[in-house]
N, C-alpha and C positions, 0 to 999 in steps of 0.2 A: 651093258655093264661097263663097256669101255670109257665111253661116253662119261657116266657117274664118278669113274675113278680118275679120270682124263681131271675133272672139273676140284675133284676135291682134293686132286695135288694143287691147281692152279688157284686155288684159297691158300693154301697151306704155303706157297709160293709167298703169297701178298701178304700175308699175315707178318710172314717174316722179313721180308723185306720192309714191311713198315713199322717194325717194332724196329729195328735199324736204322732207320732213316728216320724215327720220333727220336731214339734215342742220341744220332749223329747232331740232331736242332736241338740238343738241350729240353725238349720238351717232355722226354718221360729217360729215367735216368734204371739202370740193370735192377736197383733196390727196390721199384717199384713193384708194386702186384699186377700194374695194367703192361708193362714190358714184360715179365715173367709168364701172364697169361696168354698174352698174342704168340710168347716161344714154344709153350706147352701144345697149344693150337695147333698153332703154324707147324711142329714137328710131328704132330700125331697123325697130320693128314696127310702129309708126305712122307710118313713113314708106310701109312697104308698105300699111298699109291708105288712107293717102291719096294716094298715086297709083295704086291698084284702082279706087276713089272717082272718080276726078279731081279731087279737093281739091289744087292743085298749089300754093296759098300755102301752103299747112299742110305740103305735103310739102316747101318749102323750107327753112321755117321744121327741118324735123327732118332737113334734110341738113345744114345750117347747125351743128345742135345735137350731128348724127354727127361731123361734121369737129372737131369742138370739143372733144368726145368724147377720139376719138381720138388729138388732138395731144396732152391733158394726160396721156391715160394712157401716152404714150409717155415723157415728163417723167417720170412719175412711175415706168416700168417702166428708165427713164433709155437707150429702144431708139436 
């Protein structure tokens, strides 16, 4: 199980990081669906793997980053 959870922080890592680093090249900008997607991603799986953890700042920090997520892509899907 460690293993599993090990693996789907280390997604949730890259997802975010690259929604970052598309968004730092000009290539996908916060208003988008495909940046707001890779955020919602990228925080839900490290939100799992930090409350597996019990890293509970961290897994604030990416509830925090979910809800955020979420609100814009509702903006943006205009739900």
């Amino acid at each position: 199980m460690d293993l599993t959870i090990n693996i789907i922080g280390w997604i949730g890592s890259a997802l975010l990081v690259i929604a970052y680093w598309l968004n730092s090249r000009n290539k996908i900008n916060a208003q988008m669906f495909s940046y707001q997607f890779l955020n919602i991603i990228g925080s839900t799986t490290l939100m799992v793997n930090t409350l597996y953890y019990g890293a509970y700042p961290s897994s604030s920090v990416n509830i925090i980053w979910l809800v955020i997520g979420f609100y814009n892509m509702s903006k943006i899907l205009k739900v």
